[in-house]
C-alpha positions in Angstrom: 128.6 85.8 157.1 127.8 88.9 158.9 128.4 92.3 158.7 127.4 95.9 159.2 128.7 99.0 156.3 127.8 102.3 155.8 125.2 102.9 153.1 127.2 105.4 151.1 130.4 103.1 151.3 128.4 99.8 149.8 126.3 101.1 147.6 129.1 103.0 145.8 131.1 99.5 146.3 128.6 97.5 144.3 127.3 100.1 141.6 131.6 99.9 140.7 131.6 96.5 140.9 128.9 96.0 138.4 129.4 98.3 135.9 131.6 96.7 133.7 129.3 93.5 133.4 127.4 93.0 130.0 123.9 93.7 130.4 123.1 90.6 129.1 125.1 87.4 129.9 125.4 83.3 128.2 126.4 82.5 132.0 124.0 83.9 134.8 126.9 83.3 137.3 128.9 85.6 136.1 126.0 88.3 136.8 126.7 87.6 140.5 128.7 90.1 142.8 131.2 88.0 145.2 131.6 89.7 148.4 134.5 88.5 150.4 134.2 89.4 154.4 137.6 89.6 156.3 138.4 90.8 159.6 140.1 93.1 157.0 137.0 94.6 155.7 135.0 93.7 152.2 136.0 93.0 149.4 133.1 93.4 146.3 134.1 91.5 142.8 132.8 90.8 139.2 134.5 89.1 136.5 132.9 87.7 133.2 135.9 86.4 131.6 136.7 89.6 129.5 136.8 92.3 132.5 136.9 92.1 135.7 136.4 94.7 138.9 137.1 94.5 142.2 137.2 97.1 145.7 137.9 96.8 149.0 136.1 98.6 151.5 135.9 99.3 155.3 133.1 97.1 157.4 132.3 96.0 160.7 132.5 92.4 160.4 130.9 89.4 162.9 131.2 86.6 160.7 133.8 86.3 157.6 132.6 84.3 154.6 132.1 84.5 151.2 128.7 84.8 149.1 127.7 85.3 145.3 124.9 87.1 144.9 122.8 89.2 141.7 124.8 92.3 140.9 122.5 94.2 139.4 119.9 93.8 141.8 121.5 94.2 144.7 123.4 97.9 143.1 119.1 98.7 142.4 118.6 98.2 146.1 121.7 99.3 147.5 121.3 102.6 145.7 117.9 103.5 146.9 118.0 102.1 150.6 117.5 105.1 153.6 120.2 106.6 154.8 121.4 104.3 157.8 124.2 101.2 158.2 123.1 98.4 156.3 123.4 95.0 157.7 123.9 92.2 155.9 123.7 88.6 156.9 123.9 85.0 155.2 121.7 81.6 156.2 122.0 78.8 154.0 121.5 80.1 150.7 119.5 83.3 152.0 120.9 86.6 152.0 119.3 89.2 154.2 119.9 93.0 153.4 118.7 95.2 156.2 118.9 99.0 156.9 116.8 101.3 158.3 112.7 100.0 157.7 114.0 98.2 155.1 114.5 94.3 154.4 115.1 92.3 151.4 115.7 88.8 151.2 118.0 87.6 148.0 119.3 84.2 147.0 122.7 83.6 147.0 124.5 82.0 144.1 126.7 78.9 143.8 129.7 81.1 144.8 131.8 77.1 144.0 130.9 77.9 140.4 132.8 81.9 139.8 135.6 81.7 138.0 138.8 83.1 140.0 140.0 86.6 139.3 143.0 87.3 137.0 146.4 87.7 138.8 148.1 91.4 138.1 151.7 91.4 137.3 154.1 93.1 139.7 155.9 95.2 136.8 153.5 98.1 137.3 153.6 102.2 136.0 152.1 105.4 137.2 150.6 108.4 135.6 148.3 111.2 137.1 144.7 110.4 136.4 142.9 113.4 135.6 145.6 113.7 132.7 145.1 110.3 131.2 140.7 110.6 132.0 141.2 113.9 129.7 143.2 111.4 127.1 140.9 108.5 127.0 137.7 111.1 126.7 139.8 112.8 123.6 140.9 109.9 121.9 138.4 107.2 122.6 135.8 109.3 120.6 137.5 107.8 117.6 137.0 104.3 117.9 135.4 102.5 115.9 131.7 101.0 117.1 131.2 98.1 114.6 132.0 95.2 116.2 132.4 93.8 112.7 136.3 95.1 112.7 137.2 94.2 116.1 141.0 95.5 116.1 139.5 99.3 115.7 137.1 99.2 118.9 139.9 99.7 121.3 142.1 102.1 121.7 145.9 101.6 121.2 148.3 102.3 124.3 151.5 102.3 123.1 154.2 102.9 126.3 158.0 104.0 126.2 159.8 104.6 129.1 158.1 108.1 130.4 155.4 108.5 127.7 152.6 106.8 126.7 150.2 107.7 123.6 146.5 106.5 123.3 145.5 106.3 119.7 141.9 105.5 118.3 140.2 105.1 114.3 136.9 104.0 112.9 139.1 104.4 109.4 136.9 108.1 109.3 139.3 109.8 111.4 142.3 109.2 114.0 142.8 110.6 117.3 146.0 110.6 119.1 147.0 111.9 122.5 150.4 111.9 124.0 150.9 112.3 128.0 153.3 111.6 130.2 154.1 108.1 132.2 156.0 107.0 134.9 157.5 102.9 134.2 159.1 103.1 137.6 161.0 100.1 138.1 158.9 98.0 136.4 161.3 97.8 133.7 158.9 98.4 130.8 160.6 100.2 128.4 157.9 99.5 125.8 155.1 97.6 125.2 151.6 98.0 123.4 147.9 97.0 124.2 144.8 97.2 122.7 142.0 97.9 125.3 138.0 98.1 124.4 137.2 101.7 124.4 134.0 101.0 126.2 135.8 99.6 128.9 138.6 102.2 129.1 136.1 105.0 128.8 134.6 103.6 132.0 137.8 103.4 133.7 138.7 107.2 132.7 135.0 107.8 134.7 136.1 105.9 138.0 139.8 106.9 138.1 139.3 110.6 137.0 139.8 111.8 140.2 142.3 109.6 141.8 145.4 111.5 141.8 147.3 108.5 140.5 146.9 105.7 138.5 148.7 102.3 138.4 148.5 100.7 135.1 150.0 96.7 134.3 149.9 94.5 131.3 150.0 90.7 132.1 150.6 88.0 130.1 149.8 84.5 131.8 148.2 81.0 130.2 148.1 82.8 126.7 145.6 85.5 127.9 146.5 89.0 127.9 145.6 91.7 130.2 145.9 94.9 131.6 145.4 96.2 134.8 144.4 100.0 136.4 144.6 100.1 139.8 144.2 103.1 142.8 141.6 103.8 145.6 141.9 99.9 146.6 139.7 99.5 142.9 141.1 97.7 140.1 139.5 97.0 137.2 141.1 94.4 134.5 140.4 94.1 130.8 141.1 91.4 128.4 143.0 93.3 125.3 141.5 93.1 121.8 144.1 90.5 119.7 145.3 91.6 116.3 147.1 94.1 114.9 146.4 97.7 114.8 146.6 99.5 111.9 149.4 101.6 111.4 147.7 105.1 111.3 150.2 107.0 112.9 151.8 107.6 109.3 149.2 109.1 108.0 149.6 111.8 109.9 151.8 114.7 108.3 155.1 115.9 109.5 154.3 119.9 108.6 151.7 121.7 107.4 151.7 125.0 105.4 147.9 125.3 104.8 145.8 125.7 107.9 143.2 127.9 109.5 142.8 129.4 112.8 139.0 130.3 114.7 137.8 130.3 117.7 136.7 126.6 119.0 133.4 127.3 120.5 132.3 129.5 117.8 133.1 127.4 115.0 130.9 124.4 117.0 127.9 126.6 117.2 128.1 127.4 114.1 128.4 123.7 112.9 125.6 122.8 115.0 123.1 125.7 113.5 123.9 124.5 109.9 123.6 121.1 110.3 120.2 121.6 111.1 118.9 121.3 107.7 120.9 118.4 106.9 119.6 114.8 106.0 121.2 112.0 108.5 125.3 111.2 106.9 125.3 114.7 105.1 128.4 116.2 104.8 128.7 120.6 105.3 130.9 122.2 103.0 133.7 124.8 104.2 134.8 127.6 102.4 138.1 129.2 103.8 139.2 132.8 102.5 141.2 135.3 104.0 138.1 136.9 104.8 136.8 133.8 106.9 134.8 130.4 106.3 131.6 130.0 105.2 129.3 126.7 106.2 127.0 125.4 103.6 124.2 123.4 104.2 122.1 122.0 101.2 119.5 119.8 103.1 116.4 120.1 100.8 114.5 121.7 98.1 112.5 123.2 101.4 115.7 124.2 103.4 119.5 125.0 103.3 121.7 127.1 105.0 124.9 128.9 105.3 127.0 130.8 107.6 130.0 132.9 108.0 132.7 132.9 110.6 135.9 135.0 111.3 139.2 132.7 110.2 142.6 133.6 110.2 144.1 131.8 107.0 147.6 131.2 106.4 147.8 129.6 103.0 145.4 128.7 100.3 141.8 129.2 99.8 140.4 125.5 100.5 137.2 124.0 100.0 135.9 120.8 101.6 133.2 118.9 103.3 133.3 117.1 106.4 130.8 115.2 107.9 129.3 117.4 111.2 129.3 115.0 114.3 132.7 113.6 113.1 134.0 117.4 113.2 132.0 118.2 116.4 134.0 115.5 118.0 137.0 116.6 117.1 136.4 120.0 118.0 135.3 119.1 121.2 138.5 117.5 122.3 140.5 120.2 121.8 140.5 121.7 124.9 141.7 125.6 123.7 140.0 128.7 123.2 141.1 128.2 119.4 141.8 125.8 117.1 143.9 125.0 113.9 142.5 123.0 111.1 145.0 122.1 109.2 144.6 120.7 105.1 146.9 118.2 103.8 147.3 118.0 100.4 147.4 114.4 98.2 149.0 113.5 95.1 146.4 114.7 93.0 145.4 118.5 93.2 141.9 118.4 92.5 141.5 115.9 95.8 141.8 117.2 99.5 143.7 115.2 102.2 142.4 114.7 105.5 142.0 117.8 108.1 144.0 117.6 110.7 142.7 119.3 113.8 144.8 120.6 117.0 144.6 123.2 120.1 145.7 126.7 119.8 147.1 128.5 122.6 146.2 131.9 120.9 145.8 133.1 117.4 149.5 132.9 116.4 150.5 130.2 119.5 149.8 126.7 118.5 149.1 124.7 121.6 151.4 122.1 123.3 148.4 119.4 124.5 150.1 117.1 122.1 146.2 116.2 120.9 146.0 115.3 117.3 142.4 114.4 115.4 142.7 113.8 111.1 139.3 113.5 109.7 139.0 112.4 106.2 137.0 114.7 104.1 133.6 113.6 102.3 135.0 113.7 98.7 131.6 113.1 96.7 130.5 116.6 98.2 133.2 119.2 98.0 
């Protein structure tokens, strides 16, 4: 194999096709990069059974083959070799990277041992990717990151014929985002899968700025998948089995209690008064007509407390919510203002979960169709 690629191209190439990989692997094989040379161009691969990534890029190519070779070492010298072509060349089991004053010599891998990529399905649909990016960095915030539970480290797609919702719990709190989707005629009219949030985080990174997405789920020799494709990348992902819990109920059809403030000075103001806190404290929130007030009881050598401007419609409501977990949800809402919303429980004298959405304005709720319930800390209110 021989070929010549611009820096840029390959280096970005291989830092994509390795990111997915575990940083630490039962199989050293499936550490390897496979780069594919075609009179077509390259084409840069990693698979470890669970996800797989693959991109094809443009190249100058003398001698097609096909060669295994250490990700993660070649993305560390890719990344930081001068800015000229590289040239790359196989002998025997040698690899030789050259560019510029610089030459590294690598062993290739036993590319007769990698296992062969997952097929994608045909049946595939679209949606713009900066929209779903926004929805997997809203949502996937929720999920949970105890691998004890494994059904709660993914986040739920669940796809209808033009929508698709993401949906996301640690059993703390539930996110939910709704966007829209195209099925095309793939025929999909629904369908559900559950997809590691670490990996579809990652894939919200890469595709962010893609214009469009293609998305497929696959179902072939009893191993689910699902598939996001644009830019000639693709990544695949094994989906997590079991069944998800049904969390969509909890959340409540109206809501006459709720709060209005402005979303960045209610976060600032979270963020002072959790200073004092001990790690897993909970603030307390007072809401009156004239505002809410944060209180911090950290120690006998500090506490804290502030007051904000609120716009209450409602009752006065106390309750305490854990900071980071509120922090998050505030974060996500991607409006000048928010609504908290309390939900109320069969017994008076215990708060539901807050429910937190966008506002447009003071009086205009927002139409983001983001939802976030966080279950208050009961032994602190």
């Amino acid at each position: 194999m021989k070929f010549q690629v611009n820096r840029d191209v390959f280096s970005e190439a291989v830092s994509f096709a390795v990111k997915l990989l575990p940083q630490r692997t039962t199989l050293p094989i499936l550490s390897g990069v496979l780069i594919e040379a075609t009179d077509d161009g390259l084409t840069l691969s990693s698979f470890d059974y669970e996800v797989s990534a693959r991109t094809q890029i443009t190249a100058d190519v003398d001698e097609p083959g096909r060669v295994l070779v250490s990700g993660k070492l070649l993305a560390e010298i890719a990344s930081r070799l001068p800015n000229a072509p590289v040239r790359f060349s196989t002998e025997d089991n040698k690899i030789t990277v050259a560019c510029g004053t610089g030459h590294f010599t690598l062993s290739s891998m036993p590319v007769e041992e990698y296992p062969t990529l997952p097929q994608i399905s045909d049946r595939v649909g679209t949606l713009k990717a900066d929209l779903f990016s926004a929805a997997i960095a809203q949502v996937a915030v929720a999920a949970s990151r105890d691998d004890v539970t494994p059904v709660i480290t993914g986040v739920q797609l669940e796809v209808s014929q033009n929508n698709i919702s993401l949906v996301a719990t640690d059993r703390y709190r539930v996110a939910v985002r709704d966007i829209e989707w195209d099925a095309g005629e793939s025929g999909v009219e629904s369908a559900t899968a559950l997809v590691p949030a670490k990996t579809l985080v990652e894939v919200g990174k890469t595709f962010g700025n893609s214009g469009e997405i293609s998305v497929a789920i696959t179902s072939t020799d009893e191993r689910e998948l699902i598939a996001f494709q644009a830019d000639k990348k693709t990544v695949t992902s094994l989906l997590i089995k079991g069944n998800f819990p049904p969390v969509r109920r909890l959340f409540p059809e109206t809501v006459d209690n709720f709060a209005v403030m402005n979303t960045a000075e209610l976060i600032e103001a979270v963020r002072r008064v959790s200073l004092v806190l001990e790690r897993e404290a909970a603030l307390r929130f007072t809401f009156t007509t004239e505002g809410v007030t944060l209180e911090a009881i950290g120690s006998e050598q500090a506490q804290a407390s502030e007051t904000i401007d609120a716009f209450l419609t409602g009752d006065d409501t106390v309750v305490s919510l854990k900071p980071q977990f509120l922090i998050d949800g505030l974060s996500s809402v991607h409006s000048e203002f928010v609504r908290i919303s309390f939900t109320k429980t069969e017994n008076p004298n215990k708060p539901g979960p807050v429910l937190i959405t966008s506002q447009s304005s003071k009086d205009q709720p927002g139409s983001d169709n983001y939802k976030y319930l966080l279950q208050p800390n009961l032994l602190l209110r």
